[in-house]
PDB file of N, CA, C and O in Angstrom:
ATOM      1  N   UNK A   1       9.961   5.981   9.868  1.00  0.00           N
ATOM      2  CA  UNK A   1      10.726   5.323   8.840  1.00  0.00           C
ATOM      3  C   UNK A   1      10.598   6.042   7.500  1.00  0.00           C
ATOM      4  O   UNK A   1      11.551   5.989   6.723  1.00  0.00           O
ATOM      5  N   UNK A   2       9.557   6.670   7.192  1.00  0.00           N
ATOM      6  CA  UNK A   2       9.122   7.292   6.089  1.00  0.00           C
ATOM      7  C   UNK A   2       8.187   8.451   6.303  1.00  0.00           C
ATOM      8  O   UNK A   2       7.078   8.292   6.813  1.00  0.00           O
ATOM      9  N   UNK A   3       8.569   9.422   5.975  1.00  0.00           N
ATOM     10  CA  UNK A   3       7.658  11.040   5.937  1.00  0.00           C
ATOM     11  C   UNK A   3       7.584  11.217   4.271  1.00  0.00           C
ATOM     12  O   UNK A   3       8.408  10.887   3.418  1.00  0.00           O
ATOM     13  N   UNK A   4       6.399  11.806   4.152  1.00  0.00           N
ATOM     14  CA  UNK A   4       6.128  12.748   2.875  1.00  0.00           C
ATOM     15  C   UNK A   4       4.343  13.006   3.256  1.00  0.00           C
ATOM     16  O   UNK A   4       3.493  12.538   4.014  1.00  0.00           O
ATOM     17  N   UNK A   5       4.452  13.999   2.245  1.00  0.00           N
ATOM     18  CA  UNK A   5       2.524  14.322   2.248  1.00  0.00           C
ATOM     19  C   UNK A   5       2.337  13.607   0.942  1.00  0.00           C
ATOM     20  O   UNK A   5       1.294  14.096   0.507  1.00  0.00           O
ATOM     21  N   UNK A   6       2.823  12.599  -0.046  1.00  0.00           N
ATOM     22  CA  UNK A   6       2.236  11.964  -1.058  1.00  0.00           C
ATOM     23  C   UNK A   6       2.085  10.675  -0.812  1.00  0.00           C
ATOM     24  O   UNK A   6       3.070   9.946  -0.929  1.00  0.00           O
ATOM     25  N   UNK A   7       0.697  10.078  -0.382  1.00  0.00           N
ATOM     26  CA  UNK A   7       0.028   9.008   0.037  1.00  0.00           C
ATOM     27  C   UNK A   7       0.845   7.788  -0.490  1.00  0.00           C
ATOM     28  O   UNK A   7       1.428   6.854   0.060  1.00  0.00           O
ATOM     29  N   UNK A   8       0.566   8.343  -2.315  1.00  0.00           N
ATOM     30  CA  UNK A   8       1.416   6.995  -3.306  1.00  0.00           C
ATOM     31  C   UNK A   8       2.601   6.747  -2.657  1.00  0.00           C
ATOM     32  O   UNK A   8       2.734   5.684  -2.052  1.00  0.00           O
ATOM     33  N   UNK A   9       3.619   7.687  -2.693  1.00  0.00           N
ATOM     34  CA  UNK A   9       4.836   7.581  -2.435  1.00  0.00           C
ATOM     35  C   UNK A   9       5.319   7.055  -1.178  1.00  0.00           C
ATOM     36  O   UNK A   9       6.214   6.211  -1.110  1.00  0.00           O
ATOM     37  N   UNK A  10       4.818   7.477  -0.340  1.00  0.00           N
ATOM     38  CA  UNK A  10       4.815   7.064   1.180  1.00  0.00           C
ATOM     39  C   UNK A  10       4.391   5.845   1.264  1.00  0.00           C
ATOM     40  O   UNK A  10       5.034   5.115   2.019  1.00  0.00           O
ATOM     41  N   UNK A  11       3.433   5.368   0.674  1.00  0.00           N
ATOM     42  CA  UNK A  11       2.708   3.939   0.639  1.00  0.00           C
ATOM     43  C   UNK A  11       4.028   2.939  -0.060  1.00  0.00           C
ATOM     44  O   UNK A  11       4.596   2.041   0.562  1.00  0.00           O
ATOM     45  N   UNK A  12       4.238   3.221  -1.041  1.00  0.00           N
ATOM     46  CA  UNK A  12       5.397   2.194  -2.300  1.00  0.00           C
ATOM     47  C   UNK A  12       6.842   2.484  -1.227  1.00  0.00           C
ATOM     48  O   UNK A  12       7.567   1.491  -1.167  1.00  0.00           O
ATOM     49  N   UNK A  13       7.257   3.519  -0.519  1.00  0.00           N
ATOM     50  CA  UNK A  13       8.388   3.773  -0.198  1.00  0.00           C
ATOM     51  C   UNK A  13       8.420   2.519   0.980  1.00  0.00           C
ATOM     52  O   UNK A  13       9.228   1.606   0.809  1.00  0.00           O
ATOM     53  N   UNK A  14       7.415   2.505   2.314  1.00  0.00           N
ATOM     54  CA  UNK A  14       7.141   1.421   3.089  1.00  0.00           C
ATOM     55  C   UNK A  14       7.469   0.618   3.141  1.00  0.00           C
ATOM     56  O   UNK A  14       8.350   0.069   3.803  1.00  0.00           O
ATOM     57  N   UNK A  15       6.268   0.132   1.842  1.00  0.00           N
ATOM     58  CA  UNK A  15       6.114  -1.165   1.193  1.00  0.00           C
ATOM     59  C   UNK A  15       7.801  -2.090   0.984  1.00  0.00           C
ATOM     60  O   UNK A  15       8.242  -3.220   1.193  1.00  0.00           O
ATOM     61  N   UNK A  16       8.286  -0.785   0.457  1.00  0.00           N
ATOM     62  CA  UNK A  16       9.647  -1.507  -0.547  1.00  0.00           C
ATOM     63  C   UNK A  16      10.544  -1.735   0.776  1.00  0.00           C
ATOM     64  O   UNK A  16      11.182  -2.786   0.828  1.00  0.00           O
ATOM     65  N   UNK A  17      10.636  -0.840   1.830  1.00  0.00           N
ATOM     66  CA  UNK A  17      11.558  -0.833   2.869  1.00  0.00           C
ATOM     67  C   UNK A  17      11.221  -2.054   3.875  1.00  0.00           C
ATOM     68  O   UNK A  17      12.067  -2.599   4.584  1.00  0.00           O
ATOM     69  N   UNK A  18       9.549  -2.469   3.812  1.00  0.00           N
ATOM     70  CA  UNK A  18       9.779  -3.426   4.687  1.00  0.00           C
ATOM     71  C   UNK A  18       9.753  -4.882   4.198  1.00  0.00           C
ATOM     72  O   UNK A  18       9.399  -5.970   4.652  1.00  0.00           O
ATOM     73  N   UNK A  19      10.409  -4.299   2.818  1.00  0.00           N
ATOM     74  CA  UNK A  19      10.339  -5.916   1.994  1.00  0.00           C
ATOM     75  C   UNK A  19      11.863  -5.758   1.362  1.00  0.00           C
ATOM     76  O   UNK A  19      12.431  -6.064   0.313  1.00  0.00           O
ATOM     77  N   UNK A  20      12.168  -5.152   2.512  1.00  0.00           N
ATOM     78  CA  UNK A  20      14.031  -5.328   1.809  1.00  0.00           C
ATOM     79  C   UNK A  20      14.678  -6.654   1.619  1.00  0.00           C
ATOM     80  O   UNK A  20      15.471  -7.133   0.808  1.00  0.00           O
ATOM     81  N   UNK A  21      13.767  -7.243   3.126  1.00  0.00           N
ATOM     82  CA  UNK A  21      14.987  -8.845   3.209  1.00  0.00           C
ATOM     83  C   UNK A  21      13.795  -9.598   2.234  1.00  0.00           C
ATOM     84  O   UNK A  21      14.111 -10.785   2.315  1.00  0.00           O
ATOM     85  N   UNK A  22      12.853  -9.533   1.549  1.00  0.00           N
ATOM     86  CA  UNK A  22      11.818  -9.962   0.866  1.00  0.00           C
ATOM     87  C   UNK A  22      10.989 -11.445   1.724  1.00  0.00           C
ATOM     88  O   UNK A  22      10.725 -12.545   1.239  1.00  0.00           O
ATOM     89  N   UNK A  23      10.775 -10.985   2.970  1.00  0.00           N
ATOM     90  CA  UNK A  23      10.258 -12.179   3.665  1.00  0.00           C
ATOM     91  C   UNK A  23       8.804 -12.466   3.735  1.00  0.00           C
ATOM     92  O   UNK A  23       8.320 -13.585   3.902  1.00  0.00           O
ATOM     93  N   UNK A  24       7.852 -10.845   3.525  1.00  0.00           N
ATOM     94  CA  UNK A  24       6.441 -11.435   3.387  1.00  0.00           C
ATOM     95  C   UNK A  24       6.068 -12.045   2.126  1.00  0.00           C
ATOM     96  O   UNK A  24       6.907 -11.991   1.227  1.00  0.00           O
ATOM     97  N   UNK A  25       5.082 -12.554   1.923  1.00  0.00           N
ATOM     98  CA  UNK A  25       4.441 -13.433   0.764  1.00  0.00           C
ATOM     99  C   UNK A  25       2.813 -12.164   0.602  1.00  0.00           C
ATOM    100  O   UNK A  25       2.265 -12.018  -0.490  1.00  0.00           O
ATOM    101  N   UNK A  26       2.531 -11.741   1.327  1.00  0.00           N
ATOM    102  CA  UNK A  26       1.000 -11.141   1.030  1.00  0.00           C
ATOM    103  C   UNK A  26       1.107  -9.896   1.890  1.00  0.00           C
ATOM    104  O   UNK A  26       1.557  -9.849   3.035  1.00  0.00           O
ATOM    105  N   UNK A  27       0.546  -8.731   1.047  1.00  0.00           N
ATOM    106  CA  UNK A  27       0.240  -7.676   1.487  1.00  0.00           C
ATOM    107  C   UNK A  27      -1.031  -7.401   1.416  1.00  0.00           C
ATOM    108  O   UNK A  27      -1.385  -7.478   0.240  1.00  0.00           O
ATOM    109  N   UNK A  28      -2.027  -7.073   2.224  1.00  0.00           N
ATOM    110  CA  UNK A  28      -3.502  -6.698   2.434  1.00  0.00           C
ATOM    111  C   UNK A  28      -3.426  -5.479   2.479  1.00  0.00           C
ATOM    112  O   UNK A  28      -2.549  -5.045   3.226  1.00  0.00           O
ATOM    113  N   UNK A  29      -4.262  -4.489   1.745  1.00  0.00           N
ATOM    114  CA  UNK A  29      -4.492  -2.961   1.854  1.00  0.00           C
ATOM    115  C   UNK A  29      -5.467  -2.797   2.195  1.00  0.00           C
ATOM    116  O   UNK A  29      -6.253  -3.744   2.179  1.00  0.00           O
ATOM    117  N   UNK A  30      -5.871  -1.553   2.653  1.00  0.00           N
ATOM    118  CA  UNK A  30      -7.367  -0.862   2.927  1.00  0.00           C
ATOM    119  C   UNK A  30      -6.994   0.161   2.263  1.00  0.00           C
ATOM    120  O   UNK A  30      -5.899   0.723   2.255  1.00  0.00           O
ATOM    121  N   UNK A  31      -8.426   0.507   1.416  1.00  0.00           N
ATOM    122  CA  UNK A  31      -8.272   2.472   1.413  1.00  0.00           C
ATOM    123  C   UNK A  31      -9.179   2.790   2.560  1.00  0.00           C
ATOM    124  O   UNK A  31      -9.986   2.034   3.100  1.00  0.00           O
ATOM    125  N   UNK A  32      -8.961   3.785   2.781  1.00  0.00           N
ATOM    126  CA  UNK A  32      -9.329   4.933   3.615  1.00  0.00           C
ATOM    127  C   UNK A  32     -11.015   5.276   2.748  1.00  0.00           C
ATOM    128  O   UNK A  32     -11.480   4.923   1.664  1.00  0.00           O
ATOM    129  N   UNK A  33     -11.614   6.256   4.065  1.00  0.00           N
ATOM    130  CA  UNK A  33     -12.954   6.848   3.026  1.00  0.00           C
ATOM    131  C   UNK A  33     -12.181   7.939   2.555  1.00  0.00           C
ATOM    132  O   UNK A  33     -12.712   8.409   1.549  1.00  0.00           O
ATOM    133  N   UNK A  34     -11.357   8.409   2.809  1.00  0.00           N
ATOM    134  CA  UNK A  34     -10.900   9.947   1.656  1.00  0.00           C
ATOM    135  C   UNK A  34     -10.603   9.669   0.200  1.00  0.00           C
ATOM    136  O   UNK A  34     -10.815  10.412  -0.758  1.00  0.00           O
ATOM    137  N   UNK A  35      -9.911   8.094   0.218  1.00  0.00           N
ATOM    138  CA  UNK A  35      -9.168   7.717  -0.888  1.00  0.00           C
ATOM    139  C   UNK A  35     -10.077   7.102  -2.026  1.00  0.00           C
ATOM    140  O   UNK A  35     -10.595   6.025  -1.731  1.00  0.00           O
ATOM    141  N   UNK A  36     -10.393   7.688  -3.458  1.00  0.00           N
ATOM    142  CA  UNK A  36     -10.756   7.349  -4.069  1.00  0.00           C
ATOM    143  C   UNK A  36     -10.518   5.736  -5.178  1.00  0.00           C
ATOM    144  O   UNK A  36      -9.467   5.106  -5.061  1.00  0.00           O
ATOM    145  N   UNK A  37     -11.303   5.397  -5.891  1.00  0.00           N
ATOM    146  CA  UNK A  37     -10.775   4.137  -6.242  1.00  0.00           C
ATOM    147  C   UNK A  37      -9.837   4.277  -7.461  1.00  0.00           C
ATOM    148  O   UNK A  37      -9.338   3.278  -7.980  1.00  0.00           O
ATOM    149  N   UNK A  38      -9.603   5.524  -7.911  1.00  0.00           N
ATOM    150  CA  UNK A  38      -8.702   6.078  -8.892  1.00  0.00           C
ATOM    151  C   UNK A  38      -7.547   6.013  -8.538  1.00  0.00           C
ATOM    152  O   UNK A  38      -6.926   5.319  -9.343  1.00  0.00           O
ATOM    153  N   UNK A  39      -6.797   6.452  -7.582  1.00  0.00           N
ATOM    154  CA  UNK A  39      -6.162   6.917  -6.678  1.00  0.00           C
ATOM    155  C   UNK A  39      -5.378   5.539  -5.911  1.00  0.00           C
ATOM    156  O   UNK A  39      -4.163   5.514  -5.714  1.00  0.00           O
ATOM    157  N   UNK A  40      -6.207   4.551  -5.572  1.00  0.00           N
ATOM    158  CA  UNK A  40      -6.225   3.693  -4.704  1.00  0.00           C
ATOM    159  C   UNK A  40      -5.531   2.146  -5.530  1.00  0.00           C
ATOM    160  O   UNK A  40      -4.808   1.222  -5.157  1.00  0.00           O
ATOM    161  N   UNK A  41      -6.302   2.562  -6.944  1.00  0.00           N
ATOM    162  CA  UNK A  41      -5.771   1.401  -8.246  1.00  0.00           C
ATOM    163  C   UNK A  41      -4.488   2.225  -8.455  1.00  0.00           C
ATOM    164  O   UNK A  41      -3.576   1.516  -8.027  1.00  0.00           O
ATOM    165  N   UNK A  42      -4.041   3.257  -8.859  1.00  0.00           N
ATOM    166  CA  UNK A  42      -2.758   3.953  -8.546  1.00  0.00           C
ATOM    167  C   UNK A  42      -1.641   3.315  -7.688  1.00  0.00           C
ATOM    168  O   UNK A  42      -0.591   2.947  -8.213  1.00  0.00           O
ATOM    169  N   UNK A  43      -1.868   3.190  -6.405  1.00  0.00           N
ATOM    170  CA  UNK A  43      -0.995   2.964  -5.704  1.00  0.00           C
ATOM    171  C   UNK A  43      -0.927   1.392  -5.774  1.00  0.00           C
ATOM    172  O   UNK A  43       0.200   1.059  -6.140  1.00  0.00           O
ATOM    173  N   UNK A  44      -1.901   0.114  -5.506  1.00  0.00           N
ATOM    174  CA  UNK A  44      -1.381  -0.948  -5.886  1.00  0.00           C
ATOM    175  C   UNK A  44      -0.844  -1.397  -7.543  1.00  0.00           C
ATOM    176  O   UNK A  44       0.073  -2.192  -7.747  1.00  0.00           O
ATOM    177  N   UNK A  45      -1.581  -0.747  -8.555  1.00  0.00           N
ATOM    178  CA  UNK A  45      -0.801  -0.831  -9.661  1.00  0.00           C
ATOM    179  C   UNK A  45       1.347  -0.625  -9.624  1.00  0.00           C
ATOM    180  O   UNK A  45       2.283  -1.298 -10.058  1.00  0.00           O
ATOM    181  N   UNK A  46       1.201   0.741  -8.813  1.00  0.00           N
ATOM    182  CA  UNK A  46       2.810   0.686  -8.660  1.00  0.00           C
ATOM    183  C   UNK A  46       3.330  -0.110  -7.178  1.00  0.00           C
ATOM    184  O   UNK A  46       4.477   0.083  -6.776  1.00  0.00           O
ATOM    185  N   UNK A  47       2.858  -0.555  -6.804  1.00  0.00           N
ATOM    186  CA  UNK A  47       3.065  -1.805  -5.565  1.00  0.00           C
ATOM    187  C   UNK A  47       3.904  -2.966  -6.314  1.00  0.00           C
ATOM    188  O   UNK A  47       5.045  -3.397  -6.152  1.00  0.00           O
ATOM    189  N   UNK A  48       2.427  -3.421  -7.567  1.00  0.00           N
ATOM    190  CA  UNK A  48       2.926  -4.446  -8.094  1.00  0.00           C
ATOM    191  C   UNK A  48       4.068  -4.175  -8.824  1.00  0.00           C
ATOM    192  O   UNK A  48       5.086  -4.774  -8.478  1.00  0.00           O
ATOM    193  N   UNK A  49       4.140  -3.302  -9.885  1.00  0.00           N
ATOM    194  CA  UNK A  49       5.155  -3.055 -10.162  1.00  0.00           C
ATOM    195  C   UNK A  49       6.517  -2.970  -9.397  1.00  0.00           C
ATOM    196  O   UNK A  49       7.520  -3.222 -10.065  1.00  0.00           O
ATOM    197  N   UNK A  50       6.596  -2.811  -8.746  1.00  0.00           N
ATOM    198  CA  UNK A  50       7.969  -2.416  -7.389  1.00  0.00           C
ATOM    199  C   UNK A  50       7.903  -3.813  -6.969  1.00  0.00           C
ATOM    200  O   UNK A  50       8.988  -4.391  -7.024  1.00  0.00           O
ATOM    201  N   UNK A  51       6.716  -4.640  -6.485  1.00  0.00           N
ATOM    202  CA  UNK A  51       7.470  -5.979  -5.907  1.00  0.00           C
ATOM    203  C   UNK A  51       6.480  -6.722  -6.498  1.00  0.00           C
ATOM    204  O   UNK A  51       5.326  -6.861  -6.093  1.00  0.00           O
ATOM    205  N   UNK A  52       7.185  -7.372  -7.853  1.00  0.00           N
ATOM    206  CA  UNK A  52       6.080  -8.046  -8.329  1.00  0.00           C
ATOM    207  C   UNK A  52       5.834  -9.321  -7.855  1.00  0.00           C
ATOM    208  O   UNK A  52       4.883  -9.918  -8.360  1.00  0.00           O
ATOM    209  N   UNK A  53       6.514  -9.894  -6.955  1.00  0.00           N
ATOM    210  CA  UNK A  53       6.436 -11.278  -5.885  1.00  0.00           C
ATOM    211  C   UNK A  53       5.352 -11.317  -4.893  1.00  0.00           C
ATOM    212  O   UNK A  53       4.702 -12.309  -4.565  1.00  0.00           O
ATOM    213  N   UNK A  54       5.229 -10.010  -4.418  1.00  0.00           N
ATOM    214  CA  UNK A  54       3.898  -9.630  -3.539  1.00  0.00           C
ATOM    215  C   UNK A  54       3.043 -10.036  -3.804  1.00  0.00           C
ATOM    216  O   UNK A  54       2.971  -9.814  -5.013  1.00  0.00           O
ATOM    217  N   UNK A  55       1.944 -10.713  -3.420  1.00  0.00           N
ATOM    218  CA  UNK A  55       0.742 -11.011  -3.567  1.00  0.00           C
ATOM    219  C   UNK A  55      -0.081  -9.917  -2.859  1.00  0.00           C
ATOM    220  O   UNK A  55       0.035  -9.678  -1.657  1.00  0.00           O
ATOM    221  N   UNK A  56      -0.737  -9.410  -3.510  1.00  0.00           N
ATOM    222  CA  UNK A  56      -1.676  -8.011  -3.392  1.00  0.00           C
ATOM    223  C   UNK A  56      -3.516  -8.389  -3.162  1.00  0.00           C
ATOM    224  O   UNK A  56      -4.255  -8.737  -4.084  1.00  0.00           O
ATOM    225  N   UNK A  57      -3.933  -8.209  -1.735  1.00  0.00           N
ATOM    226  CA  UNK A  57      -5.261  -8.616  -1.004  1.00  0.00           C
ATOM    227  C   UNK A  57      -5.852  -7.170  -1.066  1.00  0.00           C
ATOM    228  O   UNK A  57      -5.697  -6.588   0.007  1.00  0.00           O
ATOM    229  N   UNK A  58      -6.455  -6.463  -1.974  1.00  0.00           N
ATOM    230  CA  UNK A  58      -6.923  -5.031  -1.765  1.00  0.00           C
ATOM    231  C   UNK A  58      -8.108  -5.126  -1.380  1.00  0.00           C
ATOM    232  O   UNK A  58      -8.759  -6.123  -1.691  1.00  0.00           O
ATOM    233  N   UNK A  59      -8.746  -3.950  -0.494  1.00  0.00           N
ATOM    234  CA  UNK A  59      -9.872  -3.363  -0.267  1.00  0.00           C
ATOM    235  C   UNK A  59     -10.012  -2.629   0.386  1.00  0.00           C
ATOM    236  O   UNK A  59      -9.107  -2.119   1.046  1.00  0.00           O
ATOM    237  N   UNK A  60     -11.919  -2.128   0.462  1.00  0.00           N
ATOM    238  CA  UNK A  60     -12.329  -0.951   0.785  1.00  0.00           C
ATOM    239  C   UNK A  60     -12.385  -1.480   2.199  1.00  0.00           C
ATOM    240  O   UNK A  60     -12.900  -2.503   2.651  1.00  0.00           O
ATOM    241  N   UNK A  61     -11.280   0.130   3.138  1.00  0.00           N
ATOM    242  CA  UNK A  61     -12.134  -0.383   4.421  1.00  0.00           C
ATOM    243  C   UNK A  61     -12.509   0.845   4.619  1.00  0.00           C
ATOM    244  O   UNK A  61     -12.909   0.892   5.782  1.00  0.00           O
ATOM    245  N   UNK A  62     -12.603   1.875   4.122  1.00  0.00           N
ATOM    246  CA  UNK A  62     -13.600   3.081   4.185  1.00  0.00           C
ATOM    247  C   UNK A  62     -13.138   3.298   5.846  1.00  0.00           C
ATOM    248  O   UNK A  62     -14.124   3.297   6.583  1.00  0.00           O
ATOM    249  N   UNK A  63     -12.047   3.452   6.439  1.00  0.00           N
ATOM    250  CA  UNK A  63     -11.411   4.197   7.408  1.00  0.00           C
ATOM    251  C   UNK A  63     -11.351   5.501   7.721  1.00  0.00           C
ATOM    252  O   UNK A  63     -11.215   6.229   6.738  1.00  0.00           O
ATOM    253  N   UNK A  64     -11.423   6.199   9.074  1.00  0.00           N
ATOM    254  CA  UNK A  64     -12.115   7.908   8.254  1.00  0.00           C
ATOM    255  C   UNK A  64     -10.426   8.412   8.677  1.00  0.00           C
ATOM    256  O   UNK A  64     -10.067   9.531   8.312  1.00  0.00           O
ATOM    257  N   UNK A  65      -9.544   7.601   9.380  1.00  0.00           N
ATOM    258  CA  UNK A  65      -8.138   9.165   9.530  1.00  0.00           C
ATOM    259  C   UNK A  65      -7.162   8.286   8.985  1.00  0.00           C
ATOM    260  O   UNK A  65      -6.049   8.509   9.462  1.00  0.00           O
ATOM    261  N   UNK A  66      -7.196   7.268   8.065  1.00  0.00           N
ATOM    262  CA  UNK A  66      -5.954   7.071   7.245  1.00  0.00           C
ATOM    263  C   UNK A  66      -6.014   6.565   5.942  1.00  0.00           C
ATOM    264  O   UNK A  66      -6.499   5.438   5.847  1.00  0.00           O
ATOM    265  N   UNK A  67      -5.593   7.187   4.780  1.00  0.00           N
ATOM    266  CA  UNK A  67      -6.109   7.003   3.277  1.00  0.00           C
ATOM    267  C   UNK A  67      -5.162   5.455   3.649  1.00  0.00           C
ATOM    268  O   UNK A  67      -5.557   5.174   4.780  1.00  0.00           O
ATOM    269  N   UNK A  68      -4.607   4.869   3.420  1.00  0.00           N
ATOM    270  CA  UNK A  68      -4.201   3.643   3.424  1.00  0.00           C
ATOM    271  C   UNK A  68      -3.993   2.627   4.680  1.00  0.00           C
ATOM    272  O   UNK A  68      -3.132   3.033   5.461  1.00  0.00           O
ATOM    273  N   UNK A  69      -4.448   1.704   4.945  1.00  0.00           N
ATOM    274  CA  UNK A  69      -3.708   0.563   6.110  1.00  0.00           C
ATOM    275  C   UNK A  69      -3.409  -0.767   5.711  1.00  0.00           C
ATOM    276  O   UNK A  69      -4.204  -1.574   5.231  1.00  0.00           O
ATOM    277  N   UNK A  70      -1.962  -0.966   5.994  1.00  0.00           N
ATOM    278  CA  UNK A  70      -1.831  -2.548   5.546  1.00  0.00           C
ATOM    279  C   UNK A  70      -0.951  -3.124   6.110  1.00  0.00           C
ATOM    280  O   UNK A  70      -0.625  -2.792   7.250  1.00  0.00           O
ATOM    281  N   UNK A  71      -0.391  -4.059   5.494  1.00  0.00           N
ATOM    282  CA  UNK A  71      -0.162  -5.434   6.419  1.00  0.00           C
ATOM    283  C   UNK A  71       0.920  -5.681   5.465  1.00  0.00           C
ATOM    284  O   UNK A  71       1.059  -4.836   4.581  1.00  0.00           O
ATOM    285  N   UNK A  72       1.962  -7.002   5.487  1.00  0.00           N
ATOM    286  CA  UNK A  72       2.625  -7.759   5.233  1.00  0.00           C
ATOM    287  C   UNK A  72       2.965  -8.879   5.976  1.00  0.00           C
ATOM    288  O   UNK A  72       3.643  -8.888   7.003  1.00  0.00           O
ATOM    289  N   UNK A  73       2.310 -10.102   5.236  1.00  0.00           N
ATOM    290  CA  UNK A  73       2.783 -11.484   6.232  1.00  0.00           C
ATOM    291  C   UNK A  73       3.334 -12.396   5.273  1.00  0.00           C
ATOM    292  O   UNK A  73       3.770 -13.488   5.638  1.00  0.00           O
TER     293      UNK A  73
END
């Protein structure tokens, strides 16, 4: 559904596509262990921004082969 090598972008592009018909209420993230917490406040900062209806559940799940995993329910 979505290719790029920029984590952010790929992450917000997702996000926005699988909230076209706007039906989840909560998104849960993990970072990854690669992904720093710099990096990681980055990408839900522009989450919220892009869907500010989202309710945003972040954390560390220190995953070792994917800087991000999440959810929408």
């Amino acid at each position: 559904m979505v290719v790029g090598a920029d984590v952010e972008k790929v992450t917000i592009d997702l996000v926005s596509r699988m909230q076209a018909d706007e039906e989840g209420d909560t998104l849960t993230i993990l970072a990854g262990a690669d992904m720093d917490d710099e990096a990681f406040g980055r990408i839900i900062s522009a989450i919220r921004e892009a869907q500010p209806d989202l309710e945003i559940d972040s954390h560390r799940g220190e995953q070792p082969l994917y800087p991000v995993i999440f959810s929408i329910e």
